[in-house]
C-alpha positions in Angstrom: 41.2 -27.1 -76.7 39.4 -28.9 -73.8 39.1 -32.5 -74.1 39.0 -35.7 -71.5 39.7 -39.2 -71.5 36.6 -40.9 -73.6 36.3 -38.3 -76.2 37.4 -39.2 -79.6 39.2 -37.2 -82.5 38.8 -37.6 -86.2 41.7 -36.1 -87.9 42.4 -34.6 -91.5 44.1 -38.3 -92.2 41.0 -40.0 -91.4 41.8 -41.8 -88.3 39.9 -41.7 -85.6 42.0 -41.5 -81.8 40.4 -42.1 -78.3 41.8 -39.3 -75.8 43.8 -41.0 -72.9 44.6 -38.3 -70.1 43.1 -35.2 -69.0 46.6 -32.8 -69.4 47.7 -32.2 -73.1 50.8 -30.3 -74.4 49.9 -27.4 -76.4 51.0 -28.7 -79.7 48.8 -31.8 -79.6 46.4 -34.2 -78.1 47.8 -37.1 -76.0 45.5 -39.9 -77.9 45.2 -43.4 -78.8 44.9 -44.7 -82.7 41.4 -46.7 -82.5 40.0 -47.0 -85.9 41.7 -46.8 -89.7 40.9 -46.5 -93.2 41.2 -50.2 -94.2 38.9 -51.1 -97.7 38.6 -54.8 -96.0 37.7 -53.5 -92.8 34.6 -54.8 -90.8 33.4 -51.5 -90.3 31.3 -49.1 -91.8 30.7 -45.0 -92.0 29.6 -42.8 -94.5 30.2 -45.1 -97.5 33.7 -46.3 -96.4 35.4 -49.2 -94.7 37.7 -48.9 -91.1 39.1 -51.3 -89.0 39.8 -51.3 -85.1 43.5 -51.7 -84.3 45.2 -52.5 -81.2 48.3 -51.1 -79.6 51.0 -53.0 -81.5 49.3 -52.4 -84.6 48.7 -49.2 -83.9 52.1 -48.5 -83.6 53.1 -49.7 -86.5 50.8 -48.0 -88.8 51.6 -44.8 -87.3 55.2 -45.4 -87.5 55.1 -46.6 -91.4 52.5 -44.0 -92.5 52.2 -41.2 -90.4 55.2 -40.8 -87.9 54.0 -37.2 -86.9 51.8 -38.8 -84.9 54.6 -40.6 -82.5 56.3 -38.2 -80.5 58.6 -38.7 -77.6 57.0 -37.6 -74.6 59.4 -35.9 -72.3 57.0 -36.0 -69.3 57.2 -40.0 -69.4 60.4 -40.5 -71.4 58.6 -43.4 -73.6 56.9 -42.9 -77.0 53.4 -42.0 -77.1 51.0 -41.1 -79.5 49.3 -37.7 -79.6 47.3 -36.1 -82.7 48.9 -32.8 -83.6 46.5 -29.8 -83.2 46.5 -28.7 -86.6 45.5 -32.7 -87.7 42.5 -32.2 -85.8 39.1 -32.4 -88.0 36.8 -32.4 -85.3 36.0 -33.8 -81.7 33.5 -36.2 -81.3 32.1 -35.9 -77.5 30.2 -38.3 -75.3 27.8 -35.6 -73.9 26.9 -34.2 -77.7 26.5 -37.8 -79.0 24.1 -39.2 -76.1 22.2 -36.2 -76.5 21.9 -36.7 -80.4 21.0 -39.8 -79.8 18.4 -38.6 -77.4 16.7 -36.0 -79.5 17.0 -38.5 -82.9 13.7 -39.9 -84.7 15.4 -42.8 -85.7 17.1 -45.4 -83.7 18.1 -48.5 -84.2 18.0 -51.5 -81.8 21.6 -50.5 -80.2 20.4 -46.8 -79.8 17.2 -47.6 -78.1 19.2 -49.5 -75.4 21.6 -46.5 -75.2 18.6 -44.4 -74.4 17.4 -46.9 -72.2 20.7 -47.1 -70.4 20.4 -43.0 -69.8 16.7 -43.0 -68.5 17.5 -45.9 -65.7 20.6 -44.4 -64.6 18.8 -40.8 -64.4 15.7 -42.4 -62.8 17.5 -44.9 -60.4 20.8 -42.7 -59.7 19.5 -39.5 -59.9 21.8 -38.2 -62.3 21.6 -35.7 -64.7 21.4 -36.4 -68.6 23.9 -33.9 -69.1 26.4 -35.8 -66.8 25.8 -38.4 -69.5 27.9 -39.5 -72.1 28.2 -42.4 -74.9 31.9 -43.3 -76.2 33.6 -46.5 -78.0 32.5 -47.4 -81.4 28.6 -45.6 -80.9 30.6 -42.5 -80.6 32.1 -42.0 -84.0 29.3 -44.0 -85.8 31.7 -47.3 -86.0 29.3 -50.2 -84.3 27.3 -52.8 -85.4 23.8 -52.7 -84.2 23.9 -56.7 -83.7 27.1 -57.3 -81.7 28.9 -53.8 -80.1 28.9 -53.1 -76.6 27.8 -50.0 -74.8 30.5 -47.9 -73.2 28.6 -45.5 -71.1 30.2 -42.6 -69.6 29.0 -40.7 -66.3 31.0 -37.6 -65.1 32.0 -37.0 -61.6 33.4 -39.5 -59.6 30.7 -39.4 -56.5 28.3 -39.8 -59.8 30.0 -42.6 -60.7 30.0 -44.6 -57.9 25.9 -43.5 -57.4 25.2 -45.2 -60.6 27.4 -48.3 -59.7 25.5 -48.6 -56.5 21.8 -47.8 -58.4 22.8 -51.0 -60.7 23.6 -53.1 -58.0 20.3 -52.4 -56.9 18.5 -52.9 -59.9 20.5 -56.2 -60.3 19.1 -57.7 -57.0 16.0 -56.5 -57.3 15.9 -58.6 -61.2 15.8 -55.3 -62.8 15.7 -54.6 -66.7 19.9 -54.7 -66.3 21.1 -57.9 -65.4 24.8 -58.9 -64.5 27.0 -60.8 -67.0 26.0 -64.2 -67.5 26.6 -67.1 -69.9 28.7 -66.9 -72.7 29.3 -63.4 -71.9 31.9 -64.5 -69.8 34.1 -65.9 -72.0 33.6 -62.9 -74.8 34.5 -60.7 -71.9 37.8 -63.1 -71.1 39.2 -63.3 -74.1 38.7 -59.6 -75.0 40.7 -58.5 -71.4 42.8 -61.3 -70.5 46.0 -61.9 -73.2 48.6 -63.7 -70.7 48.0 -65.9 -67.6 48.0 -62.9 -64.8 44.2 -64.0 -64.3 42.8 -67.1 -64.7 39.3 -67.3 -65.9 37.5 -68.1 -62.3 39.9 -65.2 -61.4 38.6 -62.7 -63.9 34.7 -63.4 -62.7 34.8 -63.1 -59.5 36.9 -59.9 -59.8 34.3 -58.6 -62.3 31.0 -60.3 -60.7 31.9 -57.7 -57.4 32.5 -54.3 -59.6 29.2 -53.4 -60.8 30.4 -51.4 -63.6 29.6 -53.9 -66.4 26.3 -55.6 -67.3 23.5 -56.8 -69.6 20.6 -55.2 -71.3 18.4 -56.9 -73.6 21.0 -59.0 -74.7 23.9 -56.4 -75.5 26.7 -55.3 -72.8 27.4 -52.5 -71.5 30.3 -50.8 -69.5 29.6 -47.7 -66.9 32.8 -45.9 -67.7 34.0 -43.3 -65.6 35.5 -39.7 -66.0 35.9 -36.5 -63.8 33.6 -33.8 -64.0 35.6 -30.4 -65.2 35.9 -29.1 -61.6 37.8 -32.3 -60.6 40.6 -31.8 -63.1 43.5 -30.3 -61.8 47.0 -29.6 -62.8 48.8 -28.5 -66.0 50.4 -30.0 -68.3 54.7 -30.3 -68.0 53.9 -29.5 -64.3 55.1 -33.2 -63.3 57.1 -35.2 -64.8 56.9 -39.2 -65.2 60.4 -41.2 -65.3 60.7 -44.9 -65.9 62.7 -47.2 -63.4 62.2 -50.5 -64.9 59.2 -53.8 -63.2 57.8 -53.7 -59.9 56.0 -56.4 -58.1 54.9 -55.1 -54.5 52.5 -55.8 -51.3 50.1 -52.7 -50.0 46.9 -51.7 -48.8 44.0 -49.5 -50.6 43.4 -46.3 -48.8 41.3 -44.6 -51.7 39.7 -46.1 -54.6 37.5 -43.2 -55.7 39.2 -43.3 -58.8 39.0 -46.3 -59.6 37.5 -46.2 -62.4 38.4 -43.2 -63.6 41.8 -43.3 -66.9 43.6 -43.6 -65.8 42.4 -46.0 -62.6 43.9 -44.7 -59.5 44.4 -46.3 -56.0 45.9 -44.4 -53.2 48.3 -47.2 -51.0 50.4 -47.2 -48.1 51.6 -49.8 -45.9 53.8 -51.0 -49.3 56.2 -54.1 -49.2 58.6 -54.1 -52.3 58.4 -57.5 -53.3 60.6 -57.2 -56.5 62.6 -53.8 -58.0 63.6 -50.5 -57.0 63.4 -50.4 -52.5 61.2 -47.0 -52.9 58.3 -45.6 -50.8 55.2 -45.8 -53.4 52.0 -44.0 -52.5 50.0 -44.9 -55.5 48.7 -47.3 -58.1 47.8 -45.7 -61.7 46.1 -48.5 -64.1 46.0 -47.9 -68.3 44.0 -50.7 -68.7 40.4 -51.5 -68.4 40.7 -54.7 -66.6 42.0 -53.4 -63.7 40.2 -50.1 -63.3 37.7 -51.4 -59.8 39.9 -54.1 -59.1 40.1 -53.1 -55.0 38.7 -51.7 -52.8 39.6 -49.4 -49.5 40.9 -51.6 -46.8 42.3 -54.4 -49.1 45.4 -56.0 -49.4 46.9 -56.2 -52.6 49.3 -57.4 -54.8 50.1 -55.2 -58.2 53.0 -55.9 -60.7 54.0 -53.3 -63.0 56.7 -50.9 -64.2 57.8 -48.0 -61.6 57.8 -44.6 -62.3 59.7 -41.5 -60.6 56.9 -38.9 -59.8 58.9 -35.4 -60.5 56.6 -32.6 -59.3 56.3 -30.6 -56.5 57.6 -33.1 -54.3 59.2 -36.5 -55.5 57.3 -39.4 -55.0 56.7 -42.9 -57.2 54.2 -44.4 -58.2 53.3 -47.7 -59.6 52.1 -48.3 -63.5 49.7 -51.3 -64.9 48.5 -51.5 -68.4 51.9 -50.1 -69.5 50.4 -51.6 -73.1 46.3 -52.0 -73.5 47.0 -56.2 -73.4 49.0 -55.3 -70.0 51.3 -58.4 -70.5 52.6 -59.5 -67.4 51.4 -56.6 -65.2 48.3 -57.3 -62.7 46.0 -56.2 -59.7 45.1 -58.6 -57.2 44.3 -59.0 -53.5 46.5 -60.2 -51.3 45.9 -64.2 -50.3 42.9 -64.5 -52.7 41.3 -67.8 -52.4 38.3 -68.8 -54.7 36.8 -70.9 -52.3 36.5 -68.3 -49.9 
């Protein structure tokens, strides 16, 4: 069973999971709970009520009503969440769901803009529809036409970054996608930021320079990012992850290709161990949407996190952030950054 970060499964206990990684064991699907049966809940399908849930209470309700879904992940050594294969009702796909979208008589106001989203970003980019996907609430059916975001998938990294580049374009040329403005800001903040690692200012600037989030007619919209099939390598169980407590430590970028991809990854050398473990670390993985773009190749940074012993081929370690979806206490900045500058 195929699947990629962005998809979604609904499972034979009604919950719908959003898939995390692109390696799976072969009993289940490495997932995250996203939306539950809840008769009080603010959202609607198929004549039923669900509510979104974030990681601390998705924890819980797994571990009070459905514990199969916990499992202790012996590639990590930490407790994840994973939908067993035989829980699996059906996969709900970005590509399948932009192209029903597409192809569909009947649209409503947050649909149109999806559409809308597809035909700039083929137009201006270049890219094919079928490199195209729609995830988040639109995927499964959970959104409100009046205040849900748009989180727009393109596959292939090179795409990615074409598409980033076409709406940076379109941006200064006072296209029909404009950047984040207004009150946008702070609905943005407070969704991202739970903790003090970024101030507000902070959290603009870093966002105003990514080109991977905007405006369009009045709704937002996030370009996410995921590998095309021939850029998956690797097999499950093949490496193994171990945990060696926090990290705070000085590098430079070398490659941020993947950026954007989940999870966000950021190739580093030149490292000064600031706090923790005195290791050699040659990467920086990021769970967490707030940090995914964060630098860029040539930059100084400073990222705080928890370690982990890379046990492959070769052993190497790597630095984690978003550790939790809130990423308490863990952060991506540059190195000396001023405001005023």
């Amino acid at each position: 069973m195929r699947v990629r970060p962005r998809d979604f499964i609904h499972t034979t206990d009604d919950l719908f999971f959003a898939t995390t990684t692109y390696l799976h064991p072969d009993d289940r699907i490495i997932s995250f709970l996203r939306y539950i049966p809840d008769q009080n809940g603010d959202r609607s399908l198929n004549n039923k009520q669900y509510s979104k849930v974030d990681s601390n209470q998705a924890y819980k309700f797994l571990g009070k009503n459905f514990p199969e879904y916990l499992f202790d992940c012996k590639i990590t050594n930490v407790q994840m969440m994973g939908v067993p294969i035989e829980r699996v009702e059906k996969l709900l796909l970005p590509t399948e769901r932009l192209r029903e979208i597409m192809e569909s008589k009947k649209r409503d106001k947050l649909l149109e803009k999806v559409v809308k989203l597809a035909e700039t970003f083929h137009d201006h980019a270049g890219i094919s529809f079928n490199k195209m996907g729609i995830s988040g609430s639109i995927l499964p059916g959970l959104y409100n036409p009046d205040v849900s975001d748009i989180d727009f998938v393109i596959y292939g990294l090179k795409n990615h970054r074409n598409v980033m580049e076409a709406f940076e374009n379109i941006k200064k040329n006072n296209g029909i996608l404009k950047g984040i403005e207004g009150e946008y800001w702070k609905k943005l903040y407070n969704k991202r930021i739970k903790d003090s690692s970024l101030s507000y200012e902070e959290f603009r600037w870093y966002e105003n320079r990514k080109n991977n989030r905007g405006i369009l007619d009045g709704t937002l919209f996030d370009i996410l990012q995921t590998r095309d099939w021939d850029e998956i390598n690797g097999s499950y169980g093949a490496t193994r992850y171990e945990p060696m407590g926090c990290i705070e430590i000085d590098c430079t970028v070398t490659d941020s290709l993947a950026a954007f991809d989940n999870p966000a990854v950021y190739k580093v050398h030149d490292v000064e161990i600031i706090k923790g473990l005195n290791v050699v670390i040659s990467e920086i993985a990021s769970y967490t949407h707030t940090y995914a773009g964060q630098a860029k190749e040539g930059e100084r940074i400073t990222a705080r996190g928890k370690l982990e012993k890379v046990i492959g081929k070769n052993l190497s370690y790597r630095l984690i952030v978003g550790t939790t979806r809130e990423s308490i206490g863990e952060f991506i900045k540059l190195k000396n950054f001023d405001l005023k500058n």
